[in-house]
LONUDREN-97989 format. One line per field, with one value per residue (C-alpha): residue number from 1; residue in three letters; x, y, z. Coordinates in nm, 4 decimals. Example, Ala and Ser with C-alpha at 12.3 -4.5 7.8 and 13.67 -1.06 7.14 Angstrom:
resi: [1|2]
resn: [ALA|SER]
u: [1.2300|1.3670]
v: [-0.4500|-0.1060]
w: [0.7800|0.7140]
% end
This chain:
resi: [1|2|3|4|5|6|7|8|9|10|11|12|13|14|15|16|17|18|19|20|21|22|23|24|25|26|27|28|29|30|31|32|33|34|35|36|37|38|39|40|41|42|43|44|45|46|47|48|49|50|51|52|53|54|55|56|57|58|59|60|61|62|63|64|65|66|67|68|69|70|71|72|73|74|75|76|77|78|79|80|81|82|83|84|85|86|87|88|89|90|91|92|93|94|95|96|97|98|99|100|101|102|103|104|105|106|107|108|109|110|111|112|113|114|115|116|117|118|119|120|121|122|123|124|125|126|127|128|129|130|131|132|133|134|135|136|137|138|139|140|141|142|143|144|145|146|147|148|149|150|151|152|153|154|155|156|157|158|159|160|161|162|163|164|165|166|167|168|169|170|171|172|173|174|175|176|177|178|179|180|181|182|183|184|185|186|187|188|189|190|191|192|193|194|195|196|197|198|199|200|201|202|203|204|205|206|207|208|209|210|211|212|213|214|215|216|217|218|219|220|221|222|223|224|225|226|227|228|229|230|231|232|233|234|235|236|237|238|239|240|241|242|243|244|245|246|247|248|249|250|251|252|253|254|255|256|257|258|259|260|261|262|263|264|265|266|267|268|269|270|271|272|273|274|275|276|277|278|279|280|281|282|283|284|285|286|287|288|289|290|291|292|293|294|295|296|297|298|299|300|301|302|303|304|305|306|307|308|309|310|311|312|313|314|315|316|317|318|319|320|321|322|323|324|325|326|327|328|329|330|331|332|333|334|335|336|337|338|339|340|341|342|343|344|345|346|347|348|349|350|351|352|353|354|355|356|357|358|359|360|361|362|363|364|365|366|367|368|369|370|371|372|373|374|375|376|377|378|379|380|381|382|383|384|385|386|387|388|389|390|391|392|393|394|395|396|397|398|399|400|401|402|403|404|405|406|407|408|409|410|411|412|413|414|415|416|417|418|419|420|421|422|423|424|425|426|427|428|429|430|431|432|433|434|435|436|437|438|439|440|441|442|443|444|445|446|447|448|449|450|451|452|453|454|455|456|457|458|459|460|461|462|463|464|465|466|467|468|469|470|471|472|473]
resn: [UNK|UNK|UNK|UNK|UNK|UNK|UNK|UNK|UNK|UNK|UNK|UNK|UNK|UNK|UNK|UNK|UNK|UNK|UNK|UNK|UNK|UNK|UNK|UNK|UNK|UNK|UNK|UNK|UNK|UNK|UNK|UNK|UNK|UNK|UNK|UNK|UNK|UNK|UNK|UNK|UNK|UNK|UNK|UNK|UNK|UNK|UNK|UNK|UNK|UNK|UNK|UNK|UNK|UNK|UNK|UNK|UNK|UNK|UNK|UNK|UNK|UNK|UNK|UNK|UNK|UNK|UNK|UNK|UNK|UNK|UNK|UNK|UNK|UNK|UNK|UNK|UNK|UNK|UNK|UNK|UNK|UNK|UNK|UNK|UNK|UNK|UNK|UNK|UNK|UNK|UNK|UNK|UNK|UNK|UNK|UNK|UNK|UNK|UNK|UNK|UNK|UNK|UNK|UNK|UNK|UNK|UNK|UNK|UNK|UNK|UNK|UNK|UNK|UNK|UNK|UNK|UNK|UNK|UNK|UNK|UNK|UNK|UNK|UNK|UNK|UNK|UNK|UNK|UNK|UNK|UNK|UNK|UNK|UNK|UNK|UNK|UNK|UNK|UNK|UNK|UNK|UNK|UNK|UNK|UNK|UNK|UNK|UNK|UNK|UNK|UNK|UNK|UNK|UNK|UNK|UNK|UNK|UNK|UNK|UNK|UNK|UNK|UNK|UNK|UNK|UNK|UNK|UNK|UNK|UNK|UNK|UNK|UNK|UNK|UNK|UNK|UNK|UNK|UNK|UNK|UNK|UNK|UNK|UNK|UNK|UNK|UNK|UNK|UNK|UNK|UNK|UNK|UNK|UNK|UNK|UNK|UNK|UNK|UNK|UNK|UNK|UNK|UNK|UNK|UNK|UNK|UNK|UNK|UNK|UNK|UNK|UNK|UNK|UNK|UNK|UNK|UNK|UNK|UNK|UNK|UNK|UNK|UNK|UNK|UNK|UNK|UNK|UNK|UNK|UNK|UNK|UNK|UNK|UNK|UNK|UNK|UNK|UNK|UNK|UNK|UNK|UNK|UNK|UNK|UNK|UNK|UNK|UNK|UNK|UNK|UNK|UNK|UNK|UNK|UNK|UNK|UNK|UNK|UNK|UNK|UNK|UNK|UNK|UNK|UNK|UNK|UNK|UNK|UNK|UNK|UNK|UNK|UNK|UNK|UNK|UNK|UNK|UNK|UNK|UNK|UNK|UNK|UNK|UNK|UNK|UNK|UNK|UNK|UNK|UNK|UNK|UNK|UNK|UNK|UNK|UNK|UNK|UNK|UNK|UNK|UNK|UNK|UNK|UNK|UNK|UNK|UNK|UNK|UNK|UNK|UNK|UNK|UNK|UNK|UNK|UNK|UNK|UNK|UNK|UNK|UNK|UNK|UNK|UNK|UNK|UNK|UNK|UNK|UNK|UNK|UNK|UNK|UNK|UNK|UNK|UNK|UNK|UNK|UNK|UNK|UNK|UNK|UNK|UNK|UNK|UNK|UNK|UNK|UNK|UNK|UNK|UNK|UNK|UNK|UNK|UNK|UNK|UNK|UNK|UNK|UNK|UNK|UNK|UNK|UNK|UNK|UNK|UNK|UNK|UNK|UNK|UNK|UNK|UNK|UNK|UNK|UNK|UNK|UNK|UNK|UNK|UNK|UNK|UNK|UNK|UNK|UNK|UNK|UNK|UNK|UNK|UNK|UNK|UNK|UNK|UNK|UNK|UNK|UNK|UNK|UNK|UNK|UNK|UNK|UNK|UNK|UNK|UNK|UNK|UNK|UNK|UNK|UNK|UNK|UNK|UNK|UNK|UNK|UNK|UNK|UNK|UNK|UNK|UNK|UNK|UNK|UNK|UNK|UNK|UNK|UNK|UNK|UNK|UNK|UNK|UNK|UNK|UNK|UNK|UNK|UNK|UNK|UNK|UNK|UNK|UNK|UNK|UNK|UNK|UNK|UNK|UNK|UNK|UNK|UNK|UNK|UNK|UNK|UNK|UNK|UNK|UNK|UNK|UNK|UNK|UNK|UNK|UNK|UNK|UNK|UNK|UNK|UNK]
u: [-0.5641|-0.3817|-0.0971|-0.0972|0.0876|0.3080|0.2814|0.6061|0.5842|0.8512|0.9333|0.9847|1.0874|0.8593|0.5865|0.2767|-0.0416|-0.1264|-0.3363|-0.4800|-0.5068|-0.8391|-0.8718|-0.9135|-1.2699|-1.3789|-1.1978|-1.4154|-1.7255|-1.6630|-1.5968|-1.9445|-2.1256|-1.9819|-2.0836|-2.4572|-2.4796|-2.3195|-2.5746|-2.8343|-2.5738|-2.5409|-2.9123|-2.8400|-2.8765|-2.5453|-2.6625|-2.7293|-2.4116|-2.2827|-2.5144|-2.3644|-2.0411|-2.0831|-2.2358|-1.8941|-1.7294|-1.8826|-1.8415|-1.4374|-1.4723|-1.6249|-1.3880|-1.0320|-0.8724|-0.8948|-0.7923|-0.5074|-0.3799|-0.4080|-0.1430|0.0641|0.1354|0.1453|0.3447|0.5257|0.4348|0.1894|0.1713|0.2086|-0.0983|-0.3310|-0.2247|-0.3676|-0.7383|-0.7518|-0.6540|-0.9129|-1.1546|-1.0621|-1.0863|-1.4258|-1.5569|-1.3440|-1.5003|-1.8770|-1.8586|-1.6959|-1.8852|-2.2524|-2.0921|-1.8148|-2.1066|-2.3659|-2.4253|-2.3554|-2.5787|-2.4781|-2.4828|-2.3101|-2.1953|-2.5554|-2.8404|-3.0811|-2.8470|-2.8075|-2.5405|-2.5737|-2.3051|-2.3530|-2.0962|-2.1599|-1.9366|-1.7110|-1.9124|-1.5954|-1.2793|-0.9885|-0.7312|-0.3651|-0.1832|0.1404|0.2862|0.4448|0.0530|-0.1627|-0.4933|-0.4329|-0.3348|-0.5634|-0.8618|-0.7365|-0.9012|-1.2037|-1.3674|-1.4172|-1.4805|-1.7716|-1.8988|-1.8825|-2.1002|-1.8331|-1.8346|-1.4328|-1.2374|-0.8805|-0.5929|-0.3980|0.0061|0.0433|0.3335|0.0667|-0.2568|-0.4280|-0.5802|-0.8031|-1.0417|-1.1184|-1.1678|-1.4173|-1.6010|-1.6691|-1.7924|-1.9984|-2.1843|-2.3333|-2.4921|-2.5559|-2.1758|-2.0646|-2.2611|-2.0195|-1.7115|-1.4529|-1.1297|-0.9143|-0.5732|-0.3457|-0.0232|0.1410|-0.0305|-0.3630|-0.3242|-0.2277|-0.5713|-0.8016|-0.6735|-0.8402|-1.1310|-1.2087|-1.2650|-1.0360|-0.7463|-0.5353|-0.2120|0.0034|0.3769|0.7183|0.8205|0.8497|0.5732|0.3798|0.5058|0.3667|0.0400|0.0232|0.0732|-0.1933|-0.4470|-0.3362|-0.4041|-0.7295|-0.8050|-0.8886|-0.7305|-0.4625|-0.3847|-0.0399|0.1594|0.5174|0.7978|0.9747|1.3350|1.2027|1.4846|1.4900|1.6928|1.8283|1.8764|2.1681|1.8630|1.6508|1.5756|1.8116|1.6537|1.3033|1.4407|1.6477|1.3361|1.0880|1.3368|1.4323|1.0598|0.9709|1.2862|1.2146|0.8306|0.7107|1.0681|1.0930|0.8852|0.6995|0.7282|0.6845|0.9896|1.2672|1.5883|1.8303|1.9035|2.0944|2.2523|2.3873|2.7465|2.7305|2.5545|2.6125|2.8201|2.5614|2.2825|2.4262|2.5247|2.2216|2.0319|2.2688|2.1909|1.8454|1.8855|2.0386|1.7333|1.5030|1.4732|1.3673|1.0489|1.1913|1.1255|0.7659|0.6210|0.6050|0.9695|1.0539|0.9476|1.1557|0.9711|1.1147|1.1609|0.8578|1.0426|1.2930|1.3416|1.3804|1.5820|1.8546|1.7937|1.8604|2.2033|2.3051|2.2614|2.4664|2.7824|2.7521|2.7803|3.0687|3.2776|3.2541|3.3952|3.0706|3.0830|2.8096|2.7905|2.4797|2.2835|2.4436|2.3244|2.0444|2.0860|1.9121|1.7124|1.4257|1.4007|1.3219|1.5145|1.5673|1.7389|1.8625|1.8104|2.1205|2.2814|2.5771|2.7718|3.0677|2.7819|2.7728|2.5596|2.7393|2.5662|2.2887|2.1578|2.1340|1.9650|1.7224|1.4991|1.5846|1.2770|1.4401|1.5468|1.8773|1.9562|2.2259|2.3359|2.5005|2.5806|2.5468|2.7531|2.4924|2.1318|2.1097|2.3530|2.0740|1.7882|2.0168|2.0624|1.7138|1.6345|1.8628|1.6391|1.4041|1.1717|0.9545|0.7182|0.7234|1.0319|1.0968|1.2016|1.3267|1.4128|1.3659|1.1078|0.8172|0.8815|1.2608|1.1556|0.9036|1.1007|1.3299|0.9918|0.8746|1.2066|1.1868|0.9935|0.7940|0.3906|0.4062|0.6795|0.6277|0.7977|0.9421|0.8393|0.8286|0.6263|0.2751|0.2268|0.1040|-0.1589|-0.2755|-0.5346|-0.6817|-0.4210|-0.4548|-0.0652|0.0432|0.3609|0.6853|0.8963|0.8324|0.6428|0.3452|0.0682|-0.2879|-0.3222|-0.3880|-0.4923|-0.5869|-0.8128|-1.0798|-0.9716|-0.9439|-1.3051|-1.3987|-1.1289|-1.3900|-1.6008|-1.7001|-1.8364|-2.1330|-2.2787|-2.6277|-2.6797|-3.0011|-3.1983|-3.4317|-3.6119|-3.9464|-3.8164|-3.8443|-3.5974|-3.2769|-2.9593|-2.7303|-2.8194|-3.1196|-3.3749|-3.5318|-3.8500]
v: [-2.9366|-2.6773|-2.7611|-2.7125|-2.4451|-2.4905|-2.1971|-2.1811|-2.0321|-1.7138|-1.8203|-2.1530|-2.1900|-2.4812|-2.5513|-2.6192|-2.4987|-2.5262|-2.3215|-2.4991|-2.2025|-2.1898|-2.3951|-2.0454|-2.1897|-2.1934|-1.8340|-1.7196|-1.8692|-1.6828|-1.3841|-1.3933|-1.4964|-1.1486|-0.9683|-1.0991|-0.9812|-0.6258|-0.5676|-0.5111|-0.3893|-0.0788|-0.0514|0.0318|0.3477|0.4342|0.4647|0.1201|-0.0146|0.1778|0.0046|-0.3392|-0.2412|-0.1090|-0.4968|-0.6372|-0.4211|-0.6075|-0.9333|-0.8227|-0.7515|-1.0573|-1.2907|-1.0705|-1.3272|-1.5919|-1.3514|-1.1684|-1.5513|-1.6238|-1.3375|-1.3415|-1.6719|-1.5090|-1.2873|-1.3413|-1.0767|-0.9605|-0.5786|-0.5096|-0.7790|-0.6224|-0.3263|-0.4295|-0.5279|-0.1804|0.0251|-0.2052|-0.1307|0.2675|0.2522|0.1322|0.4425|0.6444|0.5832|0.5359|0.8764|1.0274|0.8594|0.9849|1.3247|1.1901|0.9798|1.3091|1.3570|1.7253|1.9891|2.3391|2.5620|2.5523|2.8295|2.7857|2.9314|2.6861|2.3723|2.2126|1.9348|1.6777|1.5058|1.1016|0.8211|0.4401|0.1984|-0.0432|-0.3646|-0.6439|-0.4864|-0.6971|-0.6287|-0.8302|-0.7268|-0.8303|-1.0012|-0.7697|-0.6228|-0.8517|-0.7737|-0.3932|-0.4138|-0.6423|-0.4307|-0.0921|-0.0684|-0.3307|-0.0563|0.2370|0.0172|-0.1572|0.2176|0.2773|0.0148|-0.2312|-0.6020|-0.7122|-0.9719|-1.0272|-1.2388|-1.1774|-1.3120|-1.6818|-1.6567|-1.4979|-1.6337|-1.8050|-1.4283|-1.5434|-1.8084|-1.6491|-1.3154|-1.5016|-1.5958|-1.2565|-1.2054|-1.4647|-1.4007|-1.1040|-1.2232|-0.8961|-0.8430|-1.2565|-1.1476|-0.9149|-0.9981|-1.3010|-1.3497|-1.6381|-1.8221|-1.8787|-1.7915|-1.5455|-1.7130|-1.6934|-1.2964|-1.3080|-1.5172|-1.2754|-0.9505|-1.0845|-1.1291|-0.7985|-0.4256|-0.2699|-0.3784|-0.2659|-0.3718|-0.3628|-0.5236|-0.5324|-0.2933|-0.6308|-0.7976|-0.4532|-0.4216|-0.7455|-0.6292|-0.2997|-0.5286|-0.7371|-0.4670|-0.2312|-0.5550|-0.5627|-0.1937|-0.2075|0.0758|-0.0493|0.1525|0.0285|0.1082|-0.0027|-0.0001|0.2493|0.3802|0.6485|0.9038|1.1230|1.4726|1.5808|1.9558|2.0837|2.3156|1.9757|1.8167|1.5687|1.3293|1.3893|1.2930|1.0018|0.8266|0.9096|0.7543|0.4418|0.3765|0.4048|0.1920|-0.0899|-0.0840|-0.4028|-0.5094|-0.2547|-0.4423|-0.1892|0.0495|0.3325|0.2670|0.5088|0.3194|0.6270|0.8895|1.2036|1.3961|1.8117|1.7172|1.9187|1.6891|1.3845|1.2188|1.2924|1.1842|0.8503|0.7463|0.8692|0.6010|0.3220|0.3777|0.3764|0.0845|-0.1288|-0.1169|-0.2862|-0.6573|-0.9276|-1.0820|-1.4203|-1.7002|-1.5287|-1.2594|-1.0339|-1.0851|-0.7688|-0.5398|-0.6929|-0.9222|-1.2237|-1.1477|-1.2750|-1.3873|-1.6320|-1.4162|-1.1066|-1.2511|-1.3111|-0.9479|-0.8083|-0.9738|-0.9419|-0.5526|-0.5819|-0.7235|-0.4984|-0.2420|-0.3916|-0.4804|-0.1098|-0.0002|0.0438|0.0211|-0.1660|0.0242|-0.2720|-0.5453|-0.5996|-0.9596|-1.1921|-1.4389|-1.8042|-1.8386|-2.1621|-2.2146|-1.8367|-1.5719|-1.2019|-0.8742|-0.6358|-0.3079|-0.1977|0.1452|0.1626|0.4634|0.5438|0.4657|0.6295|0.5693|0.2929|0.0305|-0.1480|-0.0744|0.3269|0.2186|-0.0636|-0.1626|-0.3744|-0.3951|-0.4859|-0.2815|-0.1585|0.2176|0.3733|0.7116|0.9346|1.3246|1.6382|1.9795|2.1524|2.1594|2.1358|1.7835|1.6633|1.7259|1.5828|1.2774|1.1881|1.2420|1.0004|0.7126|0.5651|0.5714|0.8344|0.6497|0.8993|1.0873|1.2785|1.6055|1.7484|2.0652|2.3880|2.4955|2.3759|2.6586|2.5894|2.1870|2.2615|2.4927|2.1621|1.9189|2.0955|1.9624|1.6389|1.4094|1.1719|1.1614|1.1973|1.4122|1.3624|1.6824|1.6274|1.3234|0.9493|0.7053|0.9096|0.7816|0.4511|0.6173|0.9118|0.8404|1.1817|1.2974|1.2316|1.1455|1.0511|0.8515|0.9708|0.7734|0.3975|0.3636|0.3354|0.4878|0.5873|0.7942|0.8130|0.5307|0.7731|1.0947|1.1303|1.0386|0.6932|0.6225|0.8343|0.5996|0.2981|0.5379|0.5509|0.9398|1.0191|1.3602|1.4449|1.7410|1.8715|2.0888|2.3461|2.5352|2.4216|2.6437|2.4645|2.6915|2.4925|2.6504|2.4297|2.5116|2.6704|2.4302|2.6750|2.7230]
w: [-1.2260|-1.0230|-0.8385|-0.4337|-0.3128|0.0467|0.2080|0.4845|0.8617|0.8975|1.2537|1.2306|0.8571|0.8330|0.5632|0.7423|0.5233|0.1825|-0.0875|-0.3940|-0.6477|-0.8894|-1.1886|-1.4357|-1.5045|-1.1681|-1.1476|-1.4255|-1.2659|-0.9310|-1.1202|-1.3070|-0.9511|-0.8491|-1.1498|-1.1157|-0.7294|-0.8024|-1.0337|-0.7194|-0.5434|-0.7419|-0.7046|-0.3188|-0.1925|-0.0778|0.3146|0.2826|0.0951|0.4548|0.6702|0.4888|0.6044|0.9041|0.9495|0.8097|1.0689|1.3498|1.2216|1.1643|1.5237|1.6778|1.4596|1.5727|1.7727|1.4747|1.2365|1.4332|1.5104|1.1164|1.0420|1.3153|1.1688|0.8305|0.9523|1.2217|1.4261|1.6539|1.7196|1.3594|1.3045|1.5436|1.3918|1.0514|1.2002|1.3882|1.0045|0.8984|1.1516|1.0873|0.7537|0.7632|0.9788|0.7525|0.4092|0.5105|0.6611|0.3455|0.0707|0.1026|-0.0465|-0.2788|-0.4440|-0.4962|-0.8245|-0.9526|-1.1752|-1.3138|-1.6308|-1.9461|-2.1425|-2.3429|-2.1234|-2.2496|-2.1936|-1.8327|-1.7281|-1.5229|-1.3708|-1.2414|-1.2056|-1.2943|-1.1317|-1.2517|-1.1981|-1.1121|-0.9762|-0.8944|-0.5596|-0.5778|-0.2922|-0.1460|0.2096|0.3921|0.5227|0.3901|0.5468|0.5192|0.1841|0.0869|0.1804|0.1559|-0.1986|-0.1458|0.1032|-0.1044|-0.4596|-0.2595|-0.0995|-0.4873|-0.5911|-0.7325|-0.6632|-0.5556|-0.5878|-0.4352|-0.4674|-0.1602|-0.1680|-0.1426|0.0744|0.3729|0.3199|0.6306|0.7054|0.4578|0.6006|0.9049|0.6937|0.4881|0.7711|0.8687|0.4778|0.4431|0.7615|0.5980|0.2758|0.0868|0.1163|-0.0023|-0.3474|-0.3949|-0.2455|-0.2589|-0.1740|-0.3492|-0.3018|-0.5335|-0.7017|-0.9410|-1.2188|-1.0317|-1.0259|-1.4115|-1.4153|-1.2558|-1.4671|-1.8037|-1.5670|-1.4236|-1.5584|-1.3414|-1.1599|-0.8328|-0.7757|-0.4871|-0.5016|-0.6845|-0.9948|-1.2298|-1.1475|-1.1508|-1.5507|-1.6356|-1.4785|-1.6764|-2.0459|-1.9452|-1.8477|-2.1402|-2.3751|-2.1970|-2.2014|-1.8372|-1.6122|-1.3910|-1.0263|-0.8836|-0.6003|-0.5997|-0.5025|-0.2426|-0.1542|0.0390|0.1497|0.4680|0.5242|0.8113|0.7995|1.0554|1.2688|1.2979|1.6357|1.6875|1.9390|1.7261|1.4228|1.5029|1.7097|1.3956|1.1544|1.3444|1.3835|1.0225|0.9301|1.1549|1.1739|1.0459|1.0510|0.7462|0.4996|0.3979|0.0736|0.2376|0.5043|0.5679|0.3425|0.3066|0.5570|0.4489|0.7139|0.7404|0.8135|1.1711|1.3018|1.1091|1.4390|1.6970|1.4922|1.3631|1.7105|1.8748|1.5566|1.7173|2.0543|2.0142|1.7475|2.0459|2.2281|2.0209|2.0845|1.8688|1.8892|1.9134|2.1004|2.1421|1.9032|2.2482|2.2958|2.1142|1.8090|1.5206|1.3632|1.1381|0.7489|0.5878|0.2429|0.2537|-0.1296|0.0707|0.3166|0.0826|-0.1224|0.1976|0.2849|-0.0609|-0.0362|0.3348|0.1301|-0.1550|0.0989|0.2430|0.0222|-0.1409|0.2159|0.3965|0.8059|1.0118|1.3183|1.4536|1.3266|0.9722|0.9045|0.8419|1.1343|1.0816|1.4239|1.4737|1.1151|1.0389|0.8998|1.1407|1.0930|1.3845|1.3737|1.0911|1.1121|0.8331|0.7629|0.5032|0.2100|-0.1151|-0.4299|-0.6173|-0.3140|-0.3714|-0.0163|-0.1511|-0.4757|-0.4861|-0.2712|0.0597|0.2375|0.5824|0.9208|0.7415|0.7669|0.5551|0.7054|0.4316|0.5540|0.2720|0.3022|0.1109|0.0740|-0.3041|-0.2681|-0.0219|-0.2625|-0.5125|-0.3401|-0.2389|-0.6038|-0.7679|-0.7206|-0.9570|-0.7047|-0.5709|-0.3381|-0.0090|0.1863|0.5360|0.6033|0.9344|1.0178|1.2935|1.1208|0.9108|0.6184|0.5656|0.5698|0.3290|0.1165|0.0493|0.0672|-0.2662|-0.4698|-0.3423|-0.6381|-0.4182|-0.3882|0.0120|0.2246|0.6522|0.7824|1.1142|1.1081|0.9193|0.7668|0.8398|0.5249|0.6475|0.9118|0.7417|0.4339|0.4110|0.1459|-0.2141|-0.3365|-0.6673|-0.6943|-0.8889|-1.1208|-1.1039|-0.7515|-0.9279|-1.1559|-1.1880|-0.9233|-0.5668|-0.3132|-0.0373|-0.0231|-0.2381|-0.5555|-0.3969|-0.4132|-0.7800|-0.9537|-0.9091|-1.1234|-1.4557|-1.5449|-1.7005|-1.8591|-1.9685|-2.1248|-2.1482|-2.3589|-2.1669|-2.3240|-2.5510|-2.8497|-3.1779|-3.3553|-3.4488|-3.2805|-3.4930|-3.8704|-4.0611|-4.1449|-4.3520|-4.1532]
% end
């Protein structure tokens, strides 16, 4: 028997709902239910794999107020929750208008006259989604919509520290019943994701650089492709002709959005030392306006941290910083407040490269401000990272912001602007160093990676004489 799982509130601190992961039989089992229905499923026509969405769409939509009230308690907070149902909702639209002509299949000519190819794609029948807390209904789905257009069945294994989306998410599901064949969502726990990769033939992965290696081994030992997305330490510049006000209102709201749990958040800012002062106390100005969300989640825009684990990464990188020298200019602490754990906004100057808070990963509202004499040290700086997730640019003008955009290694650069990363799919982006591998999550190649390719190649002409060798006739 599996062992319940308490699953605690991040605004009051208390544990008040419980998971009971899958026995790995009955994980199997649910996986071979899946595998049974996608095999009609693929039989669709693709218009009506659409139509079957487009159905899912308005079930999403008649169920919102149960599932925006499931992650706001997930969560903690509200705009960024009815935030996740609208990507949802977009992402929907997006994909069944693009997939009738990603899914054509293709014919041309070969360099032998009488030989024709012919291009098709078979799905993968049972891919599997893990995704992380800090969106989990975005996340979640983000892959499930284009491997169903595709003709895959999905299963996903959302975080077990945010899943009550799931129930009311089910709902809408199940009330279509060409779509419950071939989709399921389960709880469960670390092990339950470990589980459901020796159960699937392809796997998507959305989380933390160690738990993403562990993932890799046990796809590679399974010889199933593995797509991850990890981790983030995304860098901006600041180049001395950039717009201050612009660039210190686009920064501050990709550092703080979803209280800065998010990958693809602005953690380092690098600064042209002529306007290093303005900038940094134009940041803290603005910074002081933002309010917490606390005691209601429309108090404010800073939502609690979602991770009591994260809670404590984050102050650990504050007094790293600190006791190298760093100064906190606002914020600068993880405050204890009814039961749950919340982070001002954070501006800290006087950093350098030997902090954690420049280096690894916080995942909170926390923004270093670092300033460069030349160019070449900025592009220096925002490359020393073993990341290489995303990055921001600003400057006067888009060539010169460009110009240093091409030397920066990430998979996605916003030029005067931050984050557009999180509400802009049409770009395929491959991440650098270890934020992830196996290509993109957005554009095109977001869909063709659920498929398999297949080539005939035909013979056309009614000849009998052998091309290959001399059969002596």
């Amino acid at each position: 028997m599996t062992k319940p799982i308490e699953v605690r509130n991040p605004r009051t601190g208390k544990f008040d709902y419980v998971i009971v992961p899958p026995p790995p039989k009955l994980l199997f089992q649910q996986c071979q239910r899946l595998r049974r229905g996608q095999i009609n499923w693929q039989k669709l026509e693709v218009d009506e794999r659409i139509s079957v969405l487009k159905n899912w769409k308005q079930s999403i939509l008649l169920e919102r107020e149960q599932i925006t009230e499931a992650l706001v308690s997930d969560t903690g907070n509200l705009s960024t929750s009815a935030g996740e149902i609208d990507s949802l909702i977009s992402n929907i639209d997006r994909w069944c208008n693009l997939a009738p002509s990603l899914l054509q299949d293709t014919a041309k000519n070969t360099t032998i006259p009488f030989i024709a190819l012919q291009q098709t794609a078979v799905p993968y029948q049972l891919v599997g989604v893990i995704s992380p807390a800090n969106s989990p209904l975005l996340l979640s789905t983000m892959d499930v919509i284009p491997a169903l257009l595709a003709g895959c069945a999905v299963i996903v294994k959302p975080s077990e520290v945010t899943p009550r989306f799931v129930a009311p998410l089910m709902n809408t599901v199940n009330n279509i019943p060409q779509l419950k064949e071939v989709l399921t969502f389960v709880e469960g726990s670390g092990q339950t994701g470990t589980n459901l990769i020796e159960d699937v033939d392809l796997i998507c992965f959305t989380g933390s650089l160690d738990t993403g290696r562990l993932v890799t081994e046990i796809a590679a030992q399974n010889f199933i492709p593995a797509y991850l997305e990890l981790g983030g330490k995304d860098p901006a510049i600041v180049l001395e002709s950039a717009d201050i006000n612009l660039a210190t209102s686009a920064i501050l709201w990709s550092a703080v959005f979803n209280t800065g749990q998010s990958c693809n958040s602005i953690e380092r800012i690098y600064v042209a030392d002529a306007i290093f002062s303005e900038f940094y106390h134009q940041l803290i100005a603005k910074a002081h306006h933002l309010q917490l969300a606390y005691p209601t989640p429309e108090s404010g825009q800073i939502g609690p941290i979602i991770s009591e684990k994260q809670a404590a990464i984050i102050n650990e990188h504050l007094q790293d910083a600190i006791s190298k020298g760093a100064i906190i200019h606002c914020g600068g602490k993880v405050e204890e407040i009814g039961g749950g754990w919340w982070c001002r906004p954070t501006v800290i100057t006087e950093v350098n490269h030997t902090m954690k808070i420049m280096t690894e990963e916080t995942f909170g509202p926390i923004m270093p401000v670092m300033s460069f004499n030349k160019i070449d040290e900025a592009i220096e700086l925002a490359n020393d990272s073993i990341y290489g997730l995303s990055a921001s640019v600003f400057a006067e003008s888009l060539e010169s912001a460009i110009e240093v955009a091409q030397e920066i290694n990430a998979g996605v650069i916003s030029i005067n602007d931050a984050g557009l990363s999180s509400i802009i799919y049409e770009g395929e982006k491959t991440p650098f160093n270890f934020s992830g591998m196996g290509g993109s999550r957005s554009g095109p190649a977001a869909l063709k990676k659920f498929l398999r390719k297949k080539t005939f190649l035909m013979k056309t002409n009614s000849t009998r004489n052998s091309w290959w060798f001399n059969d002596g006739e």
